[in-house]
mmCIF file of the C-alpha atoms, coordinates in Angstrom:
data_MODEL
# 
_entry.id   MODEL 
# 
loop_
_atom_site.group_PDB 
_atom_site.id 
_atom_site.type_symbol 
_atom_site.label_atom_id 
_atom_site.label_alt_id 
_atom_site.label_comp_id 
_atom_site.label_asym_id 
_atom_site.label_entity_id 
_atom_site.label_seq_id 
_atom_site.pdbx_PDB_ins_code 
_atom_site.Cartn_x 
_atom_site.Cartn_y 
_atom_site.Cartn_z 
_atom_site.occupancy 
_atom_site.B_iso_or_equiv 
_atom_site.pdbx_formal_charge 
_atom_site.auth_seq_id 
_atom_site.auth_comp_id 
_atom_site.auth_asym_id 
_atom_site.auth_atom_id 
_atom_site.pdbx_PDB_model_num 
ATOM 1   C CA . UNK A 1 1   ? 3.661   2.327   -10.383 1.00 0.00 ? 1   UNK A CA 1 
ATOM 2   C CA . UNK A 1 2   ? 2.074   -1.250  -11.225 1.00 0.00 ? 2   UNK A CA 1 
ATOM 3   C CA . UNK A 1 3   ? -1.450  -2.144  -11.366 1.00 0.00 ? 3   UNK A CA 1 
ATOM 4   C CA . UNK A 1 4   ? -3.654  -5.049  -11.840 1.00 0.00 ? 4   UNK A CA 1 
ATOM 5   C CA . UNK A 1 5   ? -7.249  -5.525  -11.953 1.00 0.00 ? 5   UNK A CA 1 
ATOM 6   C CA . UNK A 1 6   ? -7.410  -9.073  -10.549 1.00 0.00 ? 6   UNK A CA 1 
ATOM 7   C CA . UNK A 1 7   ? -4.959  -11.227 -8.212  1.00 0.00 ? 7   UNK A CA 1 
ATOM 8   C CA . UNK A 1 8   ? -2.949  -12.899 -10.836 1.00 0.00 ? 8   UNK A CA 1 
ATOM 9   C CA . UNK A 1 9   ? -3.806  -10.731 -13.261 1.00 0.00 ? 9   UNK A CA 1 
ATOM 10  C CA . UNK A 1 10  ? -2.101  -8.846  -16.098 1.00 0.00 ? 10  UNK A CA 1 
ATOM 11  C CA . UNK A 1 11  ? 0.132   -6.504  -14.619 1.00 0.00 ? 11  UNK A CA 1 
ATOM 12  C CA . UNK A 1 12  ? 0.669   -3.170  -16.202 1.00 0.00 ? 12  UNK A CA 1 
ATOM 13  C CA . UNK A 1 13  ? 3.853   -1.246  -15.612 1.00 0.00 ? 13  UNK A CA 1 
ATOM 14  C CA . UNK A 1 14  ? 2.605   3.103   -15.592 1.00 0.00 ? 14  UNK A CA 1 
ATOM 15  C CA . UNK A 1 15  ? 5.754   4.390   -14.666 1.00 0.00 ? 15  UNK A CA 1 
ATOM 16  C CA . UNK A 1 16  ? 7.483   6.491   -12.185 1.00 0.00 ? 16  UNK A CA 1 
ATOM 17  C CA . UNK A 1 17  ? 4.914   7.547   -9.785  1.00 0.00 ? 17  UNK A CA 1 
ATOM 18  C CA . UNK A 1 18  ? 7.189   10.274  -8.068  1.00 0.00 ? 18  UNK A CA 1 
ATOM 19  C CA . UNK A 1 19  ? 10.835  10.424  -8.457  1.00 0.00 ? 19  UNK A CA 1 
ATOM 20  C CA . UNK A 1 20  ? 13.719  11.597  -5.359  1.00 0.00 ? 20  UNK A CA 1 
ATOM 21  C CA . UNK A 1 21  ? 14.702  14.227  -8.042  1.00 0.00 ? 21  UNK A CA 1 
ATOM 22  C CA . UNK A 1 22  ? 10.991  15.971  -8.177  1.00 0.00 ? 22  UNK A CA 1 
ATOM 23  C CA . UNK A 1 23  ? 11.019  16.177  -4.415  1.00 0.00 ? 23  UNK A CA 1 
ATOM 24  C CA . UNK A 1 24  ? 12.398  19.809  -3.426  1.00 0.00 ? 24  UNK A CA 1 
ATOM 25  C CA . UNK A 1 25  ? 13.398  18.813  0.343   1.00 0.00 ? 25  UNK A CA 1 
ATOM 26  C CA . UNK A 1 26  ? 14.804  15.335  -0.536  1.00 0.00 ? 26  UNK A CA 1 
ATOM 27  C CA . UNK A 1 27  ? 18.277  14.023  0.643   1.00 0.00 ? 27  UNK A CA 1 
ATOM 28  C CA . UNK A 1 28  ? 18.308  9.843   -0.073  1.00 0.00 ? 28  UNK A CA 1 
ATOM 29  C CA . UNK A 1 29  ? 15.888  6.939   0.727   1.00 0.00 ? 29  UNK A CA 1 
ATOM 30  C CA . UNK A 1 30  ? 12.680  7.017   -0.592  1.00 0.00 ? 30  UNK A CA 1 
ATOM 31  C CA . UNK A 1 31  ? 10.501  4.045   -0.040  1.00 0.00 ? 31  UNK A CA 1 
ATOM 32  C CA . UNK A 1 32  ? 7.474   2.831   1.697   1.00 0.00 ? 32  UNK A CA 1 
ATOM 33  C CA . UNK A 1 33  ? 4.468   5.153   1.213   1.00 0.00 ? 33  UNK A CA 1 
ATOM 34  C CA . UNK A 1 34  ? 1.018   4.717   1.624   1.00 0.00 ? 34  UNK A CA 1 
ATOM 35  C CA . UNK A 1 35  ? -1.471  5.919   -0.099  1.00 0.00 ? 35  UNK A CA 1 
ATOM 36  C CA . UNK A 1 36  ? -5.580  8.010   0.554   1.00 0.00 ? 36  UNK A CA 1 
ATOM 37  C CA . UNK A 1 37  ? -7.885  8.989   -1.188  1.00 0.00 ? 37  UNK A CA 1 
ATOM 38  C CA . UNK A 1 38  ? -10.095 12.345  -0.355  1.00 0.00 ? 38  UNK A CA 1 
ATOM 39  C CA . UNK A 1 39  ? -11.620 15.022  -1.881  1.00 0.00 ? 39  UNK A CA 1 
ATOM 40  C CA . UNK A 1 40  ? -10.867 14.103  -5.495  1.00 0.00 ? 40  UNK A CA 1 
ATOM 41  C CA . UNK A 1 41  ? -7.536  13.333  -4.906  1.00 0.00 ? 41  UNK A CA 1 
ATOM 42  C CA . UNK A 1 42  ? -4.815  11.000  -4.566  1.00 0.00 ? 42  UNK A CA 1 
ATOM 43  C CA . UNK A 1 43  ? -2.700  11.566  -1.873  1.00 0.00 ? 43  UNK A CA 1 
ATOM 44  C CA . UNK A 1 44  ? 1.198   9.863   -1.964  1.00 0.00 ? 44  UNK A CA 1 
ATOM 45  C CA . UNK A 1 45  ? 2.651   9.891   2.019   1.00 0.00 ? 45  UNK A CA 1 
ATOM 46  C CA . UNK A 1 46  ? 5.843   8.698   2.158   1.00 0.00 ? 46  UNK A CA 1 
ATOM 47  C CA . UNK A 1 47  ? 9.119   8.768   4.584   1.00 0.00 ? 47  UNK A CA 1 
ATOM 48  C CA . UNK A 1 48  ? 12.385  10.244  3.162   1.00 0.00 ? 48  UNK A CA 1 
ATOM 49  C CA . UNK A 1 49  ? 15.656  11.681  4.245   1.00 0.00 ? 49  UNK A CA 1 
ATOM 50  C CA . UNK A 1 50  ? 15.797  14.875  4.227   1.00 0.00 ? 50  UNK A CA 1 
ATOM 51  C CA . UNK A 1 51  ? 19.176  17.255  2.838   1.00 0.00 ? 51  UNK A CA 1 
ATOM 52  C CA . UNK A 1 52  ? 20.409  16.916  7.068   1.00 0.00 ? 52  UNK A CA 1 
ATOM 53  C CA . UNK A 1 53  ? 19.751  12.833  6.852   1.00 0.00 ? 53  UNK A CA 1 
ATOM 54  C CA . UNK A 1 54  ? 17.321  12.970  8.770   1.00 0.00 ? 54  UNK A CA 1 
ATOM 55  C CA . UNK A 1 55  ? 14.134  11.100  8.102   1.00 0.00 ? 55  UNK A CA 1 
ATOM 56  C CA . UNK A 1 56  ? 10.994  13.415  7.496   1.00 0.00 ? 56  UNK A CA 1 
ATOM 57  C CA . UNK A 1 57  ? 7.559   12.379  6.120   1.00 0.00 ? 57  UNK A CA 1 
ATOM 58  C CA . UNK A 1 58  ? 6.606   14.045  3.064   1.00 0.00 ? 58  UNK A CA 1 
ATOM 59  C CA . UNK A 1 59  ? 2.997   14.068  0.710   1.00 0.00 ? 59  UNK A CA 1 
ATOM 60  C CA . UNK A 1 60  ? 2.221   14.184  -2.748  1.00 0.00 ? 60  UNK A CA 1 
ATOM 61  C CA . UNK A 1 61  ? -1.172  14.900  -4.805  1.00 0.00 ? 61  UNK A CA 1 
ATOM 62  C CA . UNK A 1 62  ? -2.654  13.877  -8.119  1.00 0.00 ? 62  UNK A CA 1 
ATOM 63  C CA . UNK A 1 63  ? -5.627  13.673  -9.933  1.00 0.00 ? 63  UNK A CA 1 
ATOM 64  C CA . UNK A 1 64  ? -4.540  9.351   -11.124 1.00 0.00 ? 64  UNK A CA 1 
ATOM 65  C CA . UNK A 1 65  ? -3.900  6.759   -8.763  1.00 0.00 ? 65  UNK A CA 1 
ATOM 66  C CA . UNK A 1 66  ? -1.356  6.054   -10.960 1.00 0.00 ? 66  UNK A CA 1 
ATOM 67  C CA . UNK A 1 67  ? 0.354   9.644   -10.536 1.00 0.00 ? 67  UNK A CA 1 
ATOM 68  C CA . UNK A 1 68  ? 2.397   11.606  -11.800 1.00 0.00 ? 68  UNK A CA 1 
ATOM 69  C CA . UNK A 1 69  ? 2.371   12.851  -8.104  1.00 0.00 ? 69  UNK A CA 1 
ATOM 70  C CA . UNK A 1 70  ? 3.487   16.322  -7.736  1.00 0.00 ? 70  UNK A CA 1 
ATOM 71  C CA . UNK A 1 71  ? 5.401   16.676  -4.085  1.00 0.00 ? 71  UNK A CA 1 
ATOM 72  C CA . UNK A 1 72  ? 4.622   19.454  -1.215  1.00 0.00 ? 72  UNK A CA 1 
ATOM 73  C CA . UNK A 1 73  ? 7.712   21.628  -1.117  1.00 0.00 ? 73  UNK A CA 1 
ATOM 74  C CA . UNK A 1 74  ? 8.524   20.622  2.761   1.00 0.00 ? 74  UNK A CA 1 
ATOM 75  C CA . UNK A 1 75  ? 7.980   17.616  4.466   1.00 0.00 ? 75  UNK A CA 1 
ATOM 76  C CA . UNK A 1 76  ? 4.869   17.514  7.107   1.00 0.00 ? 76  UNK A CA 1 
ATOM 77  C CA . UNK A 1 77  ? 5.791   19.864  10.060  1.00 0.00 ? 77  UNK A CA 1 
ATOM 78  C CA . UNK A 1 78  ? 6.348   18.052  13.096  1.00 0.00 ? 78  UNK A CA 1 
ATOM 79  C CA . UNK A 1 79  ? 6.855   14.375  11.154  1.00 0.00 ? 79  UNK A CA 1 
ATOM 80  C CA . UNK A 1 80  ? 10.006  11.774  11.510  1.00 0.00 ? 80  UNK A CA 1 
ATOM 81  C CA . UNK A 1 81  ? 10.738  8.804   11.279  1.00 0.00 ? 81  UNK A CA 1 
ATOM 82  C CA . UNK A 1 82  ? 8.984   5.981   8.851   1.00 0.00 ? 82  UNK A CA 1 
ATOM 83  C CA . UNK A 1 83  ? 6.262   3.834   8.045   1.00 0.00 ? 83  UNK A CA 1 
ATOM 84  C CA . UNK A 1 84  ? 3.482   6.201   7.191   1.00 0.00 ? 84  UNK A CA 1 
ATOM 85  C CA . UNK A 1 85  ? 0.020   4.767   7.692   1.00 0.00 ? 85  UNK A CA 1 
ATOM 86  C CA . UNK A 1 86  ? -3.329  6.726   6.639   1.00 0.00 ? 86  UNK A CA 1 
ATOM 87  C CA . UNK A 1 87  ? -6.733  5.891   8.866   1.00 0.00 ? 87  UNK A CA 1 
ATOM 88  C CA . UNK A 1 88  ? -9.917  7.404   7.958   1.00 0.00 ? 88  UNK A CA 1 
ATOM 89  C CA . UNK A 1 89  ? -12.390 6.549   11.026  1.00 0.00 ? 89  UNK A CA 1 
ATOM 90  C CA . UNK A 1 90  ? -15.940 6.312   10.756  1.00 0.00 ? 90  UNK A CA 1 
ATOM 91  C CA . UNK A 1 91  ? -16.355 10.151  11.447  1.00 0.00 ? 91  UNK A CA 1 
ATOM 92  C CA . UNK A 1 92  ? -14.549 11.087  8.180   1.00 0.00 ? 92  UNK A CA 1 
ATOM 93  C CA . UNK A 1 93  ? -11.445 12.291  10.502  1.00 0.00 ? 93  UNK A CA 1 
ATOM 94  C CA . UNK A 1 94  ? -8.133  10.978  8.841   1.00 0.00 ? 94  UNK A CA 1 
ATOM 95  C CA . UNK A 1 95  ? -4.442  10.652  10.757  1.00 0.00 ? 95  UNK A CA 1 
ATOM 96  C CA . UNK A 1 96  ? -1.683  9.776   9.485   1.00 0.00 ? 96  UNK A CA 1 
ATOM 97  C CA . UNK A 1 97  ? 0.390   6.965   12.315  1.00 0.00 ? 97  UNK A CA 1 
ATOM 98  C CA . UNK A 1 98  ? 4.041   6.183   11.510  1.00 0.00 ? 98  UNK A CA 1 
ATOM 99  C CA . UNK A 1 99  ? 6.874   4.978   13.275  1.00 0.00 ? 99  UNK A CA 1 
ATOM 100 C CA . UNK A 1 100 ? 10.138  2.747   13.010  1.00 0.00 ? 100 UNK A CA 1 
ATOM 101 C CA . UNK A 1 101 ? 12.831  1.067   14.861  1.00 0.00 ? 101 UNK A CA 1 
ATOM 102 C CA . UNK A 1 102 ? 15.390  2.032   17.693  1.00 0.00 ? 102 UNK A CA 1 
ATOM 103 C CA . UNK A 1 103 ? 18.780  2.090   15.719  1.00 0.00 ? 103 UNK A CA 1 
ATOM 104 C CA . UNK A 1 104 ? 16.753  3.922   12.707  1.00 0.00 ? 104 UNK A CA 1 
ATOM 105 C CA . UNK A 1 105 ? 17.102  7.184   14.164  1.00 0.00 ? 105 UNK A CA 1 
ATOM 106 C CA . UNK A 1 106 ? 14.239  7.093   16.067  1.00 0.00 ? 106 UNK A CA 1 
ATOM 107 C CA . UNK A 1 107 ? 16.419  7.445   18.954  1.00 0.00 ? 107 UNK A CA 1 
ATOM 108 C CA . UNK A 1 108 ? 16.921  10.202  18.574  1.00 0.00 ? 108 UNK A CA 1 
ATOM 109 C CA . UNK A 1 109 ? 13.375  11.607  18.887  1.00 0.00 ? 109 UNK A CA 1 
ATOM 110 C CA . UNK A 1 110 ? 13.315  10.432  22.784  1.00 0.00 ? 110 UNK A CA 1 
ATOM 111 C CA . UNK A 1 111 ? 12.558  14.400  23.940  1.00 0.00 ? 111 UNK A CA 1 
ATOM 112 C CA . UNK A 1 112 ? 9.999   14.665  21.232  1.00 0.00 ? 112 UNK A CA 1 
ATOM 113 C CA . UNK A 1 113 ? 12.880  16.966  19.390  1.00 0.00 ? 113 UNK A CA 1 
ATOM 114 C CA . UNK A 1 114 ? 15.918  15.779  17.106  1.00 0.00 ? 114 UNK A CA 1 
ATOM 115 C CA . UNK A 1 115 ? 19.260  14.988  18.689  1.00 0.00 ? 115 UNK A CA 1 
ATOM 116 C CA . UNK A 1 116 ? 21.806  13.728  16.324  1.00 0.00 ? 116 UNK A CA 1 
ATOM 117 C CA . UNK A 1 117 ? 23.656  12.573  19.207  1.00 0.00 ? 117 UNK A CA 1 
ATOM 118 C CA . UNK A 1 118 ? 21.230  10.713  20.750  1.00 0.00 ? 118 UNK A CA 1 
ATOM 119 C CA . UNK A 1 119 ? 22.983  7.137   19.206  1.00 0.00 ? 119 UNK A CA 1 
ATOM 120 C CA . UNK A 1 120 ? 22.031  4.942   22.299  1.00 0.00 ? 120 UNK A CA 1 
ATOM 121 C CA . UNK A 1 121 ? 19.242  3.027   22.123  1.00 0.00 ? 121 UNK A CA 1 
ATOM 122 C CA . UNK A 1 122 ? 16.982  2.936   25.719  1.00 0.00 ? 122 UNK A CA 1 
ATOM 123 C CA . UNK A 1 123 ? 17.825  0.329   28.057  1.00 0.00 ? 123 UNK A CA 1 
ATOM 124 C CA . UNK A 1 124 ? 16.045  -2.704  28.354  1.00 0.00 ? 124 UNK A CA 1 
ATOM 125 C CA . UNK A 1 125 ? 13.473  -1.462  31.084  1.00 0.00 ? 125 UNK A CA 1 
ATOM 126 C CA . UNK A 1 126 ? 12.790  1.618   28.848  1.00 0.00 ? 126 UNK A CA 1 
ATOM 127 C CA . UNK A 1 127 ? 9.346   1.414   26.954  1.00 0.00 ? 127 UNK A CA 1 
ATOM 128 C CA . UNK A 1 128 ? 9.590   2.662   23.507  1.00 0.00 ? 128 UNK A CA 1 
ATOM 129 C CA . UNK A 1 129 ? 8.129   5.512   21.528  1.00 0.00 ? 129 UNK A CA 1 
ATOM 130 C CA . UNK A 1 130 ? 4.299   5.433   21.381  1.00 0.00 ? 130 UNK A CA 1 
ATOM 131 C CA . UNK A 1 131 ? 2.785   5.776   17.881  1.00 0.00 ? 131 UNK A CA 1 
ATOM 132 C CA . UNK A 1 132 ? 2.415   9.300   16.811  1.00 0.00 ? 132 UNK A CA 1 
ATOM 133 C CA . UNK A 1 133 ? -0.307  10.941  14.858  1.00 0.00 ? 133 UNK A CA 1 
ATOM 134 C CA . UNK A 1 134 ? -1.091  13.859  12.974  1.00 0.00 ? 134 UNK A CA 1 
ATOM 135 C CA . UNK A 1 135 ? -4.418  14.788  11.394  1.00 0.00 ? 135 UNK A CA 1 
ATOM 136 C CA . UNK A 1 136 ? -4.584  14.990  7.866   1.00 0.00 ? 136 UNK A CA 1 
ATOM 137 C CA . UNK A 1 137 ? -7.730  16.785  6.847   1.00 0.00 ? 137 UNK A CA 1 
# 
C-alpha cells in the first residue's frame, strides 16, 4: 500500500495491504480493487480467482486505510467477474458495479449462471452483458 499527501509528493511505502495467502477462498490473480469507506471502516473489494479458476469478487475490512485488511471467508454470493466499482448515491445507498471482457470468462455468465464450457464469445449482433450490481450496505 503507497500513500502520498500531495501529487508529487513523498511517497511512503506501508506494506502489504492484503496478501493471496490471507485470503481463505483464493486460487490466483489478485489485482484491481477498489476501495469505501462506511461506518468506521475501510472496506478492500477486489476480484480474484477462486480454488475452481473462476473469478469471484471478494471484501476485506480494517480499521487503516492503509490495512492490514482482514478478508471475508467467501467471496460475495452471487459476484463474478472483475473490475469492482463502489457508488454511494446521494441517499446513502451503496452498490458495488463490476464487470470485464468477453474472452475473460465472462462468457461464461451468459445464463446469469457459470458454464465452464461456455468458451464462445456472442456473435457480432449479440449485445453484451449489462453491468451488474449488488448492494453493499
Amino acid at each position: 500500500m503507497l500513500s502520498m499527501d500531495s501529487v508529487g509528493g513523498k511517497v511512503t511505502d506501508h506494506g502489504v495491504a492484503l496478501d493471496i495467502a490471507d485470503i481463505p477462498w483464493a486460487g490466483r490473480q489478485l489485482w484491481a480493487p477498489d476501495a469505501a469507506f462506511a461506518n468506521g471502516k475501510y472496506y478492500l473489494y477486489f476480484p480474484l480467482k477462486d480454488k475452481k479458476d473462476v473469478f469471484r469478487i471478494g471484501v476485506a475490512t480494517s480499521t487503516s486505510p492503509t490495512g492490514p485488511f482482514k478478508a471475508e471467508k467467501e467471496p460475495i454470493k452471487g459476484s463474478f467477474s472483475i473490475d469492482p466499482a463502489v457508488f454511494t448515491d446521494s441517499d446513502g445507498k451503496s452498490y458495488m458495479y463490476f464487470g470485464g471482457i468477453w474472452g475473460g470468462q465472462l462468457q461464461r455468465w451468459q445464463t446469469g449462471k457459470y458454464d465452464s464450457t461456455a468458451a464462445q464469445e456472442p456473435d457480432g449482433d449479440r449485445s453484451a452483458l449489462g453491468p451488474e450490481s449488488s448492494p453493499v450496505n
